[in-house]
PDB file with SEQRES, HELIX, SHEET and CRYST1 records, atoms N, CA, C and O in Angstrom:
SEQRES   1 A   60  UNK UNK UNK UNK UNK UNK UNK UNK UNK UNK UNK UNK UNK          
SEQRES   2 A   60  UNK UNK UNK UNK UNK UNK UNK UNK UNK UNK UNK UNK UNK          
SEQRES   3 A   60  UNK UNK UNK UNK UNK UNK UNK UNK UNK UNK UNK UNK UNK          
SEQRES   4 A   60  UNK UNK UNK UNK UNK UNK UNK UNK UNK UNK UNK UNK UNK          
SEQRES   5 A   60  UNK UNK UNK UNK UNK UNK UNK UNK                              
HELIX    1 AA1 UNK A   15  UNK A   20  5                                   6    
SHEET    1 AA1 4 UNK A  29  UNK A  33  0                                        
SHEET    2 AA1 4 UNK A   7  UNK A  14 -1                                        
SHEET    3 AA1 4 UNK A  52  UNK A  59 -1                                        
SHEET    4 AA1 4 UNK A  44  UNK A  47 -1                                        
CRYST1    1.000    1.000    1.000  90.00  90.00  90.00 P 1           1          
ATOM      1  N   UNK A   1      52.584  71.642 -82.016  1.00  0.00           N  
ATOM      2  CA  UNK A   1      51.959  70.967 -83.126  1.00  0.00           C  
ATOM      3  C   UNK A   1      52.285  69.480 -83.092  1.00  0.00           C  
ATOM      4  O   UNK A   1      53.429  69.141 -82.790  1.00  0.00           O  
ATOM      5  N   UNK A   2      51.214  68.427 -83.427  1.00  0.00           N  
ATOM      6  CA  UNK A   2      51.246  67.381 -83.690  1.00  0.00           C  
ATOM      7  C   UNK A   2      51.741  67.018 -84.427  1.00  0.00           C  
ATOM      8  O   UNK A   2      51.924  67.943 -85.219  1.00  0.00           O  
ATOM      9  N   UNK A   3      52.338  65.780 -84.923  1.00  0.00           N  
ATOM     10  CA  UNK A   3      52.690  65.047 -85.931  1.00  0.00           C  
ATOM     11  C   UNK A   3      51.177  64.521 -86.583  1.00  0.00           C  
ATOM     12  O   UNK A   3      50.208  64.026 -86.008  1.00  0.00           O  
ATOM     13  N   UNK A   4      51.420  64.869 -88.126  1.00  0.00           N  
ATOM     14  CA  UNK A   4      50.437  64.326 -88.336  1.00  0.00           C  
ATOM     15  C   UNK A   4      50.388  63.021 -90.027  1.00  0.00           C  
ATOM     16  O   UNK A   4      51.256  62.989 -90.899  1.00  0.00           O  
ATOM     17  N   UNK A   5      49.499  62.409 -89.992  1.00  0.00           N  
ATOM     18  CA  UNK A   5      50.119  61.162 -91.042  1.00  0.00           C  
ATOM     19  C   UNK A   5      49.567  59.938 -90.658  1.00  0.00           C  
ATOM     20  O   UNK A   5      48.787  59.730 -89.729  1.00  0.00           O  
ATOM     21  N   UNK A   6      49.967  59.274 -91.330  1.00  0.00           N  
ATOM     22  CA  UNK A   6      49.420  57.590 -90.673  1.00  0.00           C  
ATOM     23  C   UNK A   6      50.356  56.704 -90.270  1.00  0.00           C  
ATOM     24  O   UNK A   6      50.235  55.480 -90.228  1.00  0.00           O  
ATOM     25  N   UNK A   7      51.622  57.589 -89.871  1.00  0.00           N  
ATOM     26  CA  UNK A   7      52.639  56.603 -89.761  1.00  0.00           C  
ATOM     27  C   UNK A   7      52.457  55.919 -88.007  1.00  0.00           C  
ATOM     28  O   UNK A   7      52.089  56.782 -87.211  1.00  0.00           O  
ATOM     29  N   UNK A   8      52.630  54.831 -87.541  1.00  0.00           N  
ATOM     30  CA  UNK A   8      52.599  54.572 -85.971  1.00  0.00           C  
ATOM     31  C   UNK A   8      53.870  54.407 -85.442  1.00  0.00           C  
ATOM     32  O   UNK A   8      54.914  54.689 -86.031  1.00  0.00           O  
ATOM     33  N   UNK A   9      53.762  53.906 -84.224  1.00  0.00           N  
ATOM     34  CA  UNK A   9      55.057  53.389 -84.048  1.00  0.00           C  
ATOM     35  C   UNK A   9      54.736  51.843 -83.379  1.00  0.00           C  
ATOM     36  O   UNK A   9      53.682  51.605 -82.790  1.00  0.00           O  
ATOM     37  N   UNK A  10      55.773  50.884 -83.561  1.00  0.00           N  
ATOM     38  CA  UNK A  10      55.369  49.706 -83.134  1.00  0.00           C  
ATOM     39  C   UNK A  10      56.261  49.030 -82.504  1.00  0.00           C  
ATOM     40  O   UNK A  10      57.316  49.665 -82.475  1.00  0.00           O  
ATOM     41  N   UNK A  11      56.334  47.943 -81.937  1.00  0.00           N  
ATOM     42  CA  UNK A  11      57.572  46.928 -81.419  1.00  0.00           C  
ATOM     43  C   UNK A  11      57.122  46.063 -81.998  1.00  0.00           C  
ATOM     44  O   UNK A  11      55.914  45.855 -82.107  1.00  0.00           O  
ATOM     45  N   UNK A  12      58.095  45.333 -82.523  1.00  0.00           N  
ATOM     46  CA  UNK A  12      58.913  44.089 -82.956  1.00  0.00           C  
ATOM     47  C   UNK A  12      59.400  42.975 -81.736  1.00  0.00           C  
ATOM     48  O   UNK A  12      60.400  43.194 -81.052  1.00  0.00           O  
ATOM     49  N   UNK A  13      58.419  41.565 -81.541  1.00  0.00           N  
ATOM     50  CA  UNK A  13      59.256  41.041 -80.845  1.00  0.00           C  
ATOM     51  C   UNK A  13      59.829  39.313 -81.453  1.00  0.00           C  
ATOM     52  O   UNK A  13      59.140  38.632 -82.213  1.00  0.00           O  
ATOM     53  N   UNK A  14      61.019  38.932 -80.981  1.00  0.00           N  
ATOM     54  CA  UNK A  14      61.305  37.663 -81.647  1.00  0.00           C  
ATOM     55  C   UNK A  14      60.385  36.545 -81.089  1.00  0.00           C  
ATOM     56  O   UNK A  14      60.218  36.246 -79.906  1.00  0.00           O  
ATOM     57  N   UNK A  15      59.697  35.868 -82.444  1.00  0.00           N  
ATOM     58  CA  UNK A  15      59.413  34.686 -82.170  1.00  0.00           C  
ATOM     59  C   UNK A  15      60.266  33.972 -81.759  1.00  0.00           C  
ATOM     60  O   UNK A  15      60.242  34.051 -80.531  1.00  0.00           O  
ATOM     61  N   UNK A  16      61.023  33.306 -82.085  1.00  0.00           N  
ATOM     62  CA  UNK A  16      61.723  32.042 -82.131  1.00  0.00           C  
ATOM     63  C   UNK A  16      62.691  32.351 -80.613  1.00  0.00           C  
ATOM     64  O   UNK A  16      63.405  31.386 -80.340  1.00  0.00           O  
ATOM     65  N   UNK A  17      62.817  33.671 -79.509  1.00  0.00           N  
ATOM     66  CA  UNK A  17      63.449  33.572 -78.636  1.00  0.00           C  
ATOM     67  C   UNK A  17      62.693  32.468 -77.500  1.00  0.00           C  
ATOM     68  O   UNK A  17      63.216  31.661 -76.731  1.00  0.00           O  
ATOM     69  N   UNK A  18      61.011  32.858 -77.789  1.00  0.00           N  
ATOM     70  CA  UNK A  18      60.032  32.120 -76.705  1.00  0.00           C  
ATOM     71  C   UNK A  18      60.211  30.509 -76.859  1.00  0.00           C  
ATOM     72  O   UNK A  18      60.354  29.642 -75.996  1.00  0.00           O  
ATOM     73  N   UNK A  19      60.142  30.417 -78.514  1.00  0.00           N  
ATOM     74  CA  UNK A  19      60.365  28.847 -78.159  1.00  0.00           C  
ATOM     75  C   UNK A  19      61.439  27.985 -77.927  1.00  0.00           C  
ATOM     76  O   UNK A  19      61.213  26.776 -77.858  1.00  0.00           O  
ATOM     77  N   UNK A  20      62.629  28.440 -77.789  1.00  0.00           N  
ATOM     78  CA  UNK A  20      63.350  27.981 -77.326  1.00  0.00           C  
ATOM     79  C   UNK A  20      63.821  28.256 -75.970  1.00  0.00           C  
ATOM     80  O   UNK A  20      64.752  27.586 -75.524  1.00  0.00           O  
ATOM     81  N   UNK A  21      63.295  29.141 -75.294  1.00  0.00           N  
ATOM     82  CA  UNK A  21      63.042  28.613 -73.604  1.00  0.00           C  
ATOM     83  C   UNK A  21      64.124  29.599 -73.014  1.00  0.00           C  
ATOM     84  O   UNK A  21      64.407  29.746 -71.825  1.00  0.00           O  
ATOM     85  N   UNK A  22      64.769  30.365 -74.314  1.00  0.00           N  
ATOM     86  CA  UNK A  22      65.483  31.085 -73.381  1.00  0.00           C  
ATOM     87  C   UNK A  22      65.242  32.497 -72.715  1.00  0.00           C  
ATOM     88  O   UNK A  22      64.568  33.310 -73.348  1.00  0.00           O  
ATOM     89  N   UNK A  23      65.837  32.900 -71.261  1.00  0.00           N  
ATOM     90  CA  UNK A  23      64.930  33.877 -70.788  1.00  0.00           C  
ATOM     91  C   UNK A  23      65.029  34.994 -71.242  1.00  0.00           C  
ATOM     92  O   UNK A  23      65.847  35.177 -72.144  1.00  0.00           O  
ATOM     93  N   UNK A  24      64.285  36.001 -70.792  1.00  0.00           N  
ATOM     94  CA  UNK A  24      63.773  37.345 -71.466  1.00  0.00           C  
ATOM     95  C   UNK A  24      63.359  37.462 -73.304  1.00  0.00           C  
ATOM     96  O   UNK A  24      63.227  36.399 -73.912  1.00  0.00           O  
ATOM     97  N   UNK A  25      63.202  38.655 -73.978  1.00  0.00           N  
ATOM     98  CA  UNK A  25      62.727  38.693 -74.927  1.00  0.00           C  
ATOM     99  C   UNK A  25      63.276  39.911 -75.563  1.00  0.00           C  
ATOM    100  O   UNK A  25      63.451  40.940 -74.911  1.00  0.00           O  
ATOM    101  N   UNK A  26      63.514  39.828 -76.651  1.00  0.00           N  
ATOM    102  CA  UNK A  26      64.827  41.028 -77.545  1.00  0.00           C  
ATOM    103  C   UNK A  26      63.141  41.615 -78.291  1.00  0.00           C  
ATOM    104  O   UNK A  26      62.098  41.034 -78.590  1.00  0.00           O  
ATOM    105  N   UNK A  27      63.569  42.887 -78.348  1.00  0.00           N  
ATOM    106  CA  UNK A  27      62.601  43.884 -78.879  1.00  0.00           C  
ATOM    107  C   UNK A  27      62.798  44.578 -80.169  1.00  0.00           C  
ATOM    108  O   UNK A  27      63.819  44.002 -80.546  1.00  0.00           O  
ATOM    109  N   UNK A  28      62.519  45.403 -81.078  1.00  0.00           N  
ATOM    110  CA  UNK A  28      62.794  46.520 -81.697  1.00  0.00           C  
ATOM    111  C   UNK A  28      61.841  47.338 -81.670  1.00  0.00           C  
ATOM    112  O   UNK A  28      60.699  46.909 -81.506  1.00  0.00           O  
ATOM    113  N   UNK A  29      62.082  48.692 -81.824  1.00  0.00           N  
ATOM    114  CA  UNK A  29      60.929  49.605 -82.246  1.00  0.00           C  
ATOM    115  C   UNK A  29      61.330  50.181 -83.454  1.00  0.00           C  
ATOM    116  O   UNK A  29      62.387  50.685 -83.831  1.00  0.00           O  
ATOM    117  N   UNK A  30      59.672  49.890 -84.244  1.00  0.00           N  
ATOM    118  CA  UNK A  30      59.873  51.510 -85.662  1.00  0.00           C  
ATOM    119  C   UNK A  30      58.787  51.845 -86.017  1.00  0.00           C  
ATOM    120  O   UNK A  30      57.733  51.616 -85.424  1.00  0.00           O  
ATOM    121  N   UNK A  31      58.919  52.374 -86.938  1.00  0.00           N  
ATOM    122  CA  UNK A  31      57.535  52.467 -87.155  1.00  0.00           C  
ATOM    123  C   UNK A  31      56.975  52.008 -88.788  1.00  0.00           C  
ATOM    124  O   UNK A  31      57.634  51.385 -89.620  1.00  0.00           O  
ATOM    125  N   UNK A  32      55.580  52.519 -88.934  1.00  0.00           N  
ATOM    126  CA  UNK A  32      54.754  51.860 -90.130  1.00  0.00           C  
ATOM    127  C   UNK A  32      53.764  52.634 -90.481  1.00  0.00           C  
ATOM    128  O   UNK A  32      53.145  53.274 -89.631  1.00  0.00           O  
ATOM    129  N   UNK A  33      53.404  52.703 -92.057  1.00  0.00           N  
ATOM    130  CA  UNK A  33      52.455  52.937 -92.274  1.00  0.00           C  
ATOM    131  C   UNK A  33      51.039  52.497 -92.699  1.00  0.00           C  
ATOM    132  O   UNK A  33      50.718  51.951 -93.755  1.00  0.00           O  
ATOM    133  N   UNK A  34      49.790  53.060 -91.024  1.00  0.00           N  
ATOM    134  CA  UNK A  34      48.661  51.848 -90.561  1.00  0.00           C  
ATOM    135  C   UNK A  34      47.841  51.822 -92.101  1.00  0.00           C  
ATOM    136  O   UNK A  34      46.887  51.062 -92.263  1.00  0.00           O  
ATOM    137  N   UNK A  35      48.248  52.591 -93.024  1.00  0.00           N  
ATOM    138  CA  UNK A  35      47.297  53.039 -94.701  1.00  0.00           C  
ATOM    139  C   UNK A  35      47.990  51.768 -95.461  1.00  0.00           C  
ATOM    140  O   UNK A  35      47.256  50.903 -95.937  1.00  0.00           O  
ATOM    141  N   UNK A  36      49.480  51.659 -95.576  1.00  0.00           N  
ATOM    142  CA  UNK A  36      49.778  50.780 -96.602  1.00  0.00           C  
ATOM    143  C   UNK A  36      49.954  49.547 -95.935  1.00  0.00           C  
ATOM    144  O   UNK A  36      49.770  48.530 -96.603  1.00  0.00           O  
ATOM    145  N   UNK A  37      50.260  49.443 -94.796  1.00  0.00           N  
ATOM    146  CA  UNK A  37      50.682  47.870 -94.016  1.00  0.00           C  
ATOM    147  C   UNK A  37      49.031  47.781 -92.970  1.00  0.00           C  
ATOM    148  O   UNK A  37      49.160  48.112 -91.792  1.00  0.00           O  
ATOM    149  N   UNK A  38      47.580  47.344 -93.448  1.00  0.00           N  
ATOM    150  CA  UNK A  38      46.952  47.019 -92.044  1.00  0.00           C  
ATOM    151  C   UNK A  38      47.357  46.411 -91.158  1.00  0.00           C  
ATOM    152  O   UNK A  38      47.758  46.753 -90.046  1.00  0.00           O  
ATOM    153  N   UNK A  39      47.208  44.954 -91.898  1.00  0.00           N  
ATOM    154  CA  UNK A  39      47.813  43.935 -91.330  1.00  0.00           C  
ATOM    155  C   UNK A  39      49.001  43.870 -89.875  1.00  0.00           C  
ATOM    156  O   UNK A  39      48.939  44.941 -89.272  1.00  0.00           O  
ATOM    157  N   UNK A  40      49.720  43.170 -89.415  1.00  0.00           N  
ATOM    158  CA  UNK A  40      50.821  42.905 -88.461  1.00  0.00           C  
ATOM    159  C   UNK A  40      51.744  42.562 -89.002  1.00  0.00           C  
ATOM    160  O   UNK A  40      51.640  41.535 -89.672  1.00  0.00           O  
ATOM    161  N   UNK A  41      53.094  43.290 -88.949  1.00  0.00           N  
ATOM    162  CA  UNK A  41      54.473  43.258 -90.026  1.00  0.00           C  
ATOM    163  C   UNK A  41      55.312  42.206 -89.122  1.00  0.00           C  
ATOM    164  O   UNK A  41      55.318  42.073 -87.898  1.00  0.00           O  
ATOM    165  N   UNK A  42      55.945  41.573 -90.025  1.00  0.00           N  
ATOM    166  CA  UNK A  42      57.029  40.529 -89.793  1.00  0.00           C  
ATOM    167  C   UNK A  42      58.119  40.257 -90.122  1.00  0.00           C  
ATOM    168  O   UNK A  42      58.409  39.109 -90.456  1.00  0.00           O  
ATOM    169  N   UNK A  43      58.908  41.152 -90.111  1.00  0.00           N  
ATOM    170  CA  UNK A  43      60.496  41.252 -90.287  1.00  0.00           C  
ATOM    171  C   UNK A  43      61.655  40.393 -89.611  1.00  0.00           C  
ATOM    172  O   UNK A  43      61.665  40.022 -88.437  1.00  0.00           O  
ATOM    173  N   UNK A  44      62.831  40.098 -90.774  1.00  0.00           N  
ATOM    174  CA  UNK A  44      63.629  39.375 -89.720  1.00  0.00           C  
ATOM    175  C   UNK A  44      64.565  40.270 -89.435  1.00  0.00           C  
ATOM    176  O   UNK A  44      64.519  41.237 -90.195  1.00  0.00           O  
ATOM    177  N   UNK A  45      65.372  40.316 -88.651  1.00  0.00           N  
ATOM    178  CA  UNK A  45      66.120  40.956 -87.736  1.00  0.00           C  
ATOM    179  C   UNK A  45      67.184  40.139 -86.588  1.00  0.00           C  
ATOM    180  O   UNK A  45      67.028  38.985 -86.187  1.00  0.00           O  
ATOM    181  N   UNK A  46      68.035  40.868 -86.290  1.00  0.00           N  
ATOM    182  CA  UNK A  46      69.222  40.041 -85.602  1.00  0.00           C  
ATOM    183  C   UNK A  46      68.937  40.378 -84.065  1.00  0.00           C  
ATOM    184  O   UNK A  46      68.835  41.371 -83.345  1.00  0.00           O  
ATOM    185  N   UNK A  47      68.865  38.961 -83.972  1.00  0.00           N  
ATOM    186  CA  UNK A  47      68.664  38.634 -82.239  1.00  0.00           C  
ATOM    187  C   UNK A  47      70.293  38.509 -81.755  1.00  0.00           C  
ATOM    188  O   UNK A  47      70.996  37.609 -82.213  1.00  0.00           O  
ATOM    189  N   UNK A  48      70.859  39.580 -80.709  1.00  0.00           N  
ATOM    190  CA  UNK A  48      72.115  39.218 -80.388  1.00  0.00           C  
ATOM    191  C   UNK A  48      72.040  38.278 -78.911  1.00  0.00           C  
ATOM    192  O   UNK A  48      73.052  38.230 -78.212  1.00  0.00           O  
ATOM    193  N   UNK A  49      70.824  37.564 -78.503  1.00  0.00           N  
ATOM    194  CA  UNK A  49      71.331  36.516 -77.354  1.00  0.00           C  
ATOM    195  C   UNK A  49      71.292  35.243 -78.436  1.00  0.00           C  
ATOM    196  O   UNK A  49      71.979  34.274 -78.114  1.00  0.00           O  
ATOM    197  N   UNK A  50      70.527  35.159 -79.730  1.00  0.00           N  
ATOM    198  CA  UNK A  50      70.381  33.568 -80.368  1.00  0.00           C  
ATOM    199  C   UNK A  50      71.687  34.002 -81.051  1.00  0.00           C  
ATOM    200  O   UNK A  50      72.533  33.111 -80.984  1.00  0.00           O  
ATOM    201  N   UNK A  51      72.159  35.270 -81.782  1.00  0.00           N  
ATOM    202  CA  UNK A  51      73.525  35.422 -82.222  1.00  0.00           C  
ATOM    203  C   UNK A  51      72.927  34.526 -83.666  1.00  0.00           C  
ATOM    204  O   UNK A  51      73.481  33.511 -84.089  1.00  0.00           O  
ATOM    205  N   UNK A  52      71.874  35.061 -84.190  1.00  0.00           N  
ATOM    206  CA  UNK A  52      71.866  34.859 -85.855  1.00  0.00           C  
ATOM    207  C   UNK A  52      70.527  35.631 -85.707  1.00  0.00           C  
ATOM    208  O   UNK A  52      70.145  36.270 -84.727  1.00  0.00           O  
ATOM    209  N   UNK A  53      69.595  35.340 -87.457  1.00  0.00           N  
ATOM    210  CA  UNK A  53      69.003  36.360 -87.788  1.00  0.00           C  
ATOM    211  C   UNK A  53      67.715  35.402 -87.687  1.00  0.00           C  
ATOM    212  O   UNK A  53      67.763  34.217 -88.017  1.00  0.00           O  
ATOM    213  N   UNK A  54      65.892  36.399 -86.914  1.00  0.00           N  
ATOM    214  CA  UNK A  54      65.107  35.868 -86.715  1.00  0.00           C  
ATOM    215  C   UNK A  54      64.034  36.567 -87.073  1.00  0.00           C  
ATOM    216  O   UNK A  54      64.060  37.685 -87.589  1.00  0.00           O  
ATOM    217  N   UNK A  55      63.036  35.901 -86.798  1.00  0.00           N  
ATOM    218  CA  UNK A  55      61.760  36.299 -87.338  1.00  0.00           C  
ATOM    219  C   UNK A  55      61.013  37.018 -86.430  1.00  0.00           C  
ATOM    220  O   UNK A  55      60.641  36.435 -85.411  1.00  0.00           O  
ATOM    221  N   UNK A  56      60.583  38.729 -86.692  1.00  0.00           N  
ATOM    222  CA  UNK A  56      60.624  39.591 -85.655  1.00  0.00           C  
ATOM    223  C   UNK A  56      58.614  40.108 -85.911  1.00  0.00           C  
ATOM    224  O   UNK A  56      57.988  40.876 -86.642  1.00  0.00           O  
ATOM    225  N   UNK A  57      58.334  39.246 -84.943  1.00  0.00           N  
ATOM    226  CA  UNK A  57      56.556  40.046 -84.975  1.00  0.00           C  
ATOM    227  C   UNK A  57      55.789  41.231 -84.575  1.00  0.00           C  
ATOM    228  O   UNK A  57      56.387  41.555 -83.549  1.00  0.00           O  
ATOM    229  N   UNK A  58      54.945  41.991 -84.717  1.00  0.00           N  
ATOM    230  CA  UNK A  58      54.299  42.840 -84.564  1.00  0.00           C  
ATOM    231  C   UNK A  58      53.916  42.631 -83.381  1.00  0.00           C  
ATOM    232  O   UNK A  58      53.182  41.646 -83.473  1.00  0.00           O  
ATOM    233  N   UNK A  59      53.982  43.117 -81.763  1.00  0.00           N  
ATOM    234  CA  UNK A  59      52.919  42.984 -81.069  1.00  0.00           C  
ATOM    235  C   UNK A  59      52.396  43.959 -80.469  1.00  0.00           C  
ATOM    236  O   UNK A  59      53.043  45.003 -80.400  1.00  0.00           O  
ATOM    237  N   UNK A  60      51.126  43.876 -79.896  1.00  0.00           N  
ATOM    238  CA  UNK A  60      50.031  45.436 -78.990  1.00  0.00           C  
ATOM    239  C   UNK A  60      50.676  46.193 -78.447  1.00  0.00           C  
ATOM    240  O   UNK A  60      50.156  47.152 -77.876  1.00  0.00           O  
TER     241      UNK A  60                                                      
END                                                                             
């Protein structure tokens, strides 16, 4: 049996790692629900290579 619901699952990635040039890119995954959130969620969250707390985007 399937899971069934509108919940997805998504990654989270940090803005603010790209613009400051440093390499690779810190992730999270969770999930959401596509009924109450359409839109692309934007949470902050702790980046441990910037070692403080950042602004974490929705991407594909």
């Amino acid at each position: 049996m399937g899971k069934k619901g509108n919940r997805i699952q998504i990654i989270l990635e940090c803005s603010e790692q790209k613009k400051t040039g440093v390499s690779g890119s810190y992730r999270y995954i969770t999930t959401k629900n596509k009924k109450n959130t359409p839109n692309r969620m934007k949470l902050k969250k702790y980046n441990p290579k910037l070692r403080k707390y950042t602004i974490y985007k929705e991407i594909k």
